[in-house]
N, C-alpha and C positions, 0 to 999 in steps of 0.2 A: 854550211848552209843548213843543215838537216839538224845540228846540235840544237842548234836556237829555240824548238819546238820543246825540246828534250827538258833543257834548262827550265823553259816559263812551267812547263809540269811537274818538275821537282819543285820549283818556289811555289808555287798551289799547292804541292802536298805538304809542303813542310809549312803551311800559314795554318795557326790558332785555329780553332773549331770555337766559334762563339759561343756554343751549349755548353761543350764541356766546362768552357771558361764561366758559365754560368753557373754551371752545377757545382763548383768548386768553390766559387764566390759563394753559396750560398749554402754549403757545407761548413765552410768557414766561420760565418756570420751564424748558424745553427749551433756551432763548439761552442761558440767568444760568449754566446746568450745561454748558453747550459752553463758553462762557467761563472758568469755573472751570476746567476739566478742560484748555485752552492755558495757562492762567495755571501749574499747576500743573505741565505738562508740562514748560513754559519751563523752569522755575523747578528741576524735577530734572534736566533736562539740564546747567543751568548749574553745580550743585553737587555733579552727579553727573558732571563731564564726565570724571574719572579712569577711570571705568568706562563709560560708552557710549560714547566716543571707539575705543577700540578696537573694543570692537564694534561696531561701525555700520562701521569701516572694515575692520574681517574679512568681513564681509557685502558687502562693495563689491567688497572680494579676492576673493570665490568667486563673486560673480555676472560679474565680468569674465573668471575663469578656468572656469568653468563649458562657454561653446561648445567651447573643446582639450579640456577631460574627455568631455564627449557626443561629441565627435569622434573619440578616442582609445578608445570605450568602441565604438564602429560597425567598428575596427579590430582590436577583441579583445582590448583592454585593459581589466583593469578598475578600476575609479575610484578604489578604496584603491592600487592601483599607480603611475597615471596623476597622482591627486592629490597623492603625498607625494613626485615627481618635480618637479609643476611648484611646491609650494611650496619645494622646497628648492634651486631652480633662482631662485625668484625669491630667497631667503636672500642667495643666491651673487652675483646681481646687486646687489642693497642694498650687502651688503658690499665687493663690489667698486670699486663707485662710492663709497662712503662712504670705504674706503683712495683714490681716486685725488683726490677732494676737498679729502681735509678739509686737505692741505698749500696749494693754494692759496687756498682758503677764510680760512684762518687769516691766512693772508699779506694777503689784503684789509683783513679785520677790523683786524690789530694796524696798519695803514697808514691807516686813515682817516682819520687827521691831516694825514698828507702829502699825501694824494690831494686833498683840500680846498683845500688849500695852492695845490695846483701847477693845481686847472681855480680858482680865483682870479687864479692868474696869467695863465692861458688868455683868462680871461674878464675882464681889468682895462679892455679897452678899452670894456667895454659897461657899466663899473661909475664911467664917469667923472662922468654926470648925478646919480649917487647920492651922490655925494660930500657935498657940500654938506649930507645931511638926515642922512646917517651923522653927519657932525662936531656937528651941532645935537644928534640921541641921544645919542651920545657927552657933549656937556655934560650935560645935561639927566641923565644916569645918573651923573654927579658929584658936580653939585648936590645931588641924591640922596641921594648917599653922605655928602657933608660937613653935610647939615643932619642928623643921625642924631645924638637927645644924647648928651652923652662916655659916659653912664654904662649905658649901652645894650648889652649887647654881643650879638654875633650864637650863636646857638645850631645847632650843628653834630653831626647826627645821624648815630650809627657804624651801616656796614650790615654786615650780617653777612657773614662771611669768603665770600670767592671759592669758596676750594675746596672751600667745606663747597656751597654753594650749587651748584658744576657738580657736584661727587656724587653730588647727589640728583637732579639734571634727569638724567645720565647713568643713575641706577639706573628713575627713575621710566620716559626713554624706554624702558629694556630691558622693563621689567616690561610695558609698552605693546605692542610688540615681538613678545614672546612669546606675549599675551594674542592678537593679531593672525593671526600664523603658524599655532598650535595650532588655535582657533577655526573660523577658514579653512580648514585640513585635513578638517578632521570634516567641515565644511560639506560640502567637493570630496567627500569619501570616503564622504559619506551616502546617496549616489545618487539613489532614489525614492522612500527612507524617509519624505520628506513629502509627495510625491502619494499615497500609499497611508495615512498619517492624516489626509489629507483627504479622501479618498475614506470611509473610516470611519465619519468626524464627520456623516455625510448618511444618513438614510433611504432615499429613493424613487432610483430608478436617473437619475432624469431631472436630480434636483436635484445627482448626484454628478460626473456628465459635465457640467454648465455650472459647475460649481466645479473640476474639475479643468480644463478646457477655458481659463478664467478663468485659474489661476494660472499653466497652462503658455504659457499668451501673454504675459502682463506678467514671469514670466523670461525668457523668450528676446528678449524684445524689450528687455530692460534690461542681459542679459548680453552682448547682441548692441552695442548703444550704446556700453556700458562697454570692451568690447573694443577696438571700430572706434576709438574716439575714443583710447584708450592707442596705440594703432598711429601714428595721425595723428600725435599730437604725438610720438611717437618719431622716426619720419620728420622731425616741422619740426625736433625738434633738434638731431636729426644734421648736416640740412641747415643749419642757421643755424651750429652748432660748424664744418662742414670750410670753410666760405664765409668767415667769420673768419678760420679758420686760414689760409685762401691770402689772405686782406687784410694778414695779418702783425699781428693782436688778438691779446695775452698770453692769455692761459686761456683758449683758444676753449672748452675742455673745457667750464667752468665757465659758457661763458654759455650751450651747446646745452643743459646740463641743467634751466639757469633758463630759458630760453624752454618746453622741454619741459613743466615745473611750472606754470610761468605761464598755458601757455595751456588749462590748465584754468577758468581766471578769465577767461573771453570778455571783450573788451575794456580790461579795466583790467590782465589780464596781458600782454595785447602792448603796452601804453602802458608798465609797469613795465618790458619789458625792452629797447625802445627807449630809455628816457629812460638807464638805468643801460648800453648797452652804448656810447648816445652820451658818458656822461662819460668812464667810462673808453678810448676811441676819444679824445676832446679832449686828455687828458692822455698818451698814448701814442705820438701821431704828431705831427709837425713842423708839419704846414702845416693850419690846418680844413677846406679843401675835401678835402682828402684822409682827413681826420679822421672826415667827415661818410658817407662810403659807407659806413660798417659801420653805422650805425643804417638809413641808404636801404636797405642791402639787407636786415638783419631787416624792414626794413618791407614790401617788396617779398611780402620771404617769408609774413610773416605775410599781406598780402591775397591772395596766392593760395591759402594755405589754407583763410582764412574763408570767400571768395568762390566758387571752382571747387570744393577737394578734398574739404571738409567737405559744401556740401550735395550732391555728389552721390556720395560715398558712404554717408555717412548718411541722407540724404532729409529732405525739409522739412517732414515730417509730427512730428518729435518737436525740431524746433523752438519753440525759448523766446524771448517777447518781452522786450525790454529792460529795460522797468521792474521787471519779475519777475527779472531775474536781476541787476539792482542790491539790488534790496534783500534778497532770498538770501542775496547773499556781505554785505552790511550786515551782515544779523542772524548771522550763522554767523560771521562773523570777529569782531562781538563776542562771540559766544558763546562758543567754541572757538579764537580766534585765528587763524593762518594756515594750521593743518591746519583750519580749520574752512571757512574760506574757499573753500580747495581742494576742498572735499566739497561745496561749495555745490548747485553747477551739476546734478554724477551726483546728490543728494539731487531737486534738483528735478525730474531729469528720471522719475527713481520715482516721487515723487509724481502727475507729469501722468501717467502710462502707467498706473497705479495709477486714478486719478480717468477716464482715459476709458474702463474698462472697468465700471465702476460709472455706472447712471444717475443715481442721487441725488447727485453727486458731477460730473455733467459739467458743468457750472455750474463748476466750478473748473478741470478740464482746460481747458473753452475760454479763462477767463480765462488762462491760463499762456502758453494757444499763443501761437505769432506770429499778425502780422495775414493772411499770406497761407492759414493753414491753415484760419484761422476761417470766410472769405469762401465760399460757396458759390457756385462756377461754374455760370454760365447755360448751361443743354441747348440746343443748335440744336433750334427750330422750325419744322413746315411753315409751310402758307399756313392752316391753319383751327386755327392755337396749338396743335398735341400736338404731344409733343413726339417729335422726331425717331428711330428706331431707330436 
């Protein structure tokens, strides 16, 4: 008789809590729509890369060029002046180096037959073990061929004309170009016109000052990055181009400007312009030991910059862990290609400077950082544990 009480209080304790069921429902419904909304993102980026490709890299042009406008604007200049100076100053550069390029440039491209040819030749003594499995492929792609019946024939797909094809890439980069320049102008020339519609967008005084305070930290501190880091790799290129040039390397020009590029792509750009400054170095000089100092010394150069000049001009607080900046330039170089790639890194590092001024969001800043930034340093303590003044 007395159980019966007992029981109907276990079955009430063990019945659903409608809130929690609610909270869960709507936890759920919160993922499915954060999910949806990257899926969706993805997915216009990829089909919209004609149009956010440029933008996204105007916006990268003005926050880099941003510290000379505020610094020029302390001098008594003003931003519509300052701005349509340094965009048409960087015009002048593009084009410059586009004219000094594109004759050797071309001269690689239409040679890549010979060039193949001749580190083949370079390289026969290490290609003698291979021999052997070459000549077996070799049958075996024969065999191949002659078991194919008579009546069989191969079908051969016409691609469309060259020059109709570089016409359109040649109008399409302009149009990119333009989109880039102009865009970036306004941006430079807008001055405070978007601290001051932020400041707007807010009621209470308290809430307009930690929104303005917010946004004028995560630009400076990304125009400041964006800056420092263009400077750096100008510096490696120069330095890896004149280093070449006294080793006696044909287009030193040509490889200070592709290390400069590259080492936007931490890691896998200084490995690209190693491996390419070693072949053409194998093909161009007599002897390999000699052959071999012009990748040693891009290599050289590349670790003093990662190592010494990078973190201690930039500081190792907006430092990026590895895994995060492989799979970055992964996705963005599928996305976008190799201008995608090259945005990789400055995209990421917006986002981390972005994510650690927002709480709900630092959860992903720290996932980004390196491991040194994440580790929180032990305080010297007395003898009774506080910690030390």
């Amino acid at each position: 008789m007395k159980a019966e009480p007992a029981a109907t209080g276990a079955g009430v304790a063990e019945s659903p809590d409608p809130r929690v069921e609610a909270r869960a429902d709507t936890h759920l419904m919160r993922s499915l729509l954060v999910g949806i909304f990257i899926f969706m993102t993805v997915y216009a980026l990829y089909f919209g890369r004609a149009f956010f490709m440029p933008v996204i890299l105007a916006f990268l042009l003005a926050l880099t060029l941003t510290p000379i406008v505020r610094l020029l604007r302390k001098r008594g200049i003003p931003e519509v002046v300052s701005a349509t100076l340094l965009v048409l100053l960087s015009i002048c550069v593009l084009a410059i180096a586009g004219y000094l390029l594109s004759g050797p440039v071309i001269d690689l491209l239409n040679n890549t037959s010979s060039i193949g040819q001749q580190l083949t030749e370079r390289l026969a003594q290490l290609r003698r073990p291979l021999e052997k499995i070459m000549q077996v492929s070799h049958q075996v792609e024969q065999m191949t061929e002659t078991s194919q019946e008579p009546g069989v024939q191969k079908v051969a797909v016409a691609q469309s004309g060259i020059l109709s094809s570089a016409a359109s890439n040649i109008l399409s980069a302009g149009t990119s170009l333009t989109i880039i320049f102009v865009l970036s102008l306004f941006l430079l020339a807008s001055g405070t016109m978007f601290y001051e519609k932020i400041i707007q967008s807010f009621a209470s005084l308290s809430e307009k000052k930690r929104a303005l305070r917010v946004v004028y930290d995560v630009e400076r501190e990304i125009s400041h990055y964006l800056l420092t880091v263009t400077i750096i790799n100008a510096g490696l290129g120069t330095v890896i181009g004149l280093g070449l040039w006294a080793l006696g390397m044909p287009n030193p020009l040509v490889w200070g400007v592709a290390a400069a590029l590259f080492n936007f792509l931490p890691y896998v750009g200084a490995l690209l312009t190693i491996v390419l400054v070693a072949v053409m170095a194998l093909i161009s000089f007599d002897t390999i030991s000699y052959a071999l100092l012009a990748p040693a010394f891009v290599l050289l150069c590349d670790v003093v910059e990662g190592q010494f000049v990078t973190p201690m001009v930039v500081g190792r607080r907006l430092e990026i862990n590895a895994v995060a900046i492989f799979i970055a330039i992964a996705f963005w170089s599928w996305l976008w290609g190799f201008v995608g790639a090259l945005m990789a890194v400055p995209l990421l590092v917006v986002i981390k400077v972005f994510c650690d001024h927002f709480e709900g969001l630092g959860h992903v800043g720290n996932f980004l950082a390196a491991q040194q930034t994440a580790v929180v340093e032990d305080e010297p303590v007395d003898d009774n544990g506080k910690a030390a003044a």
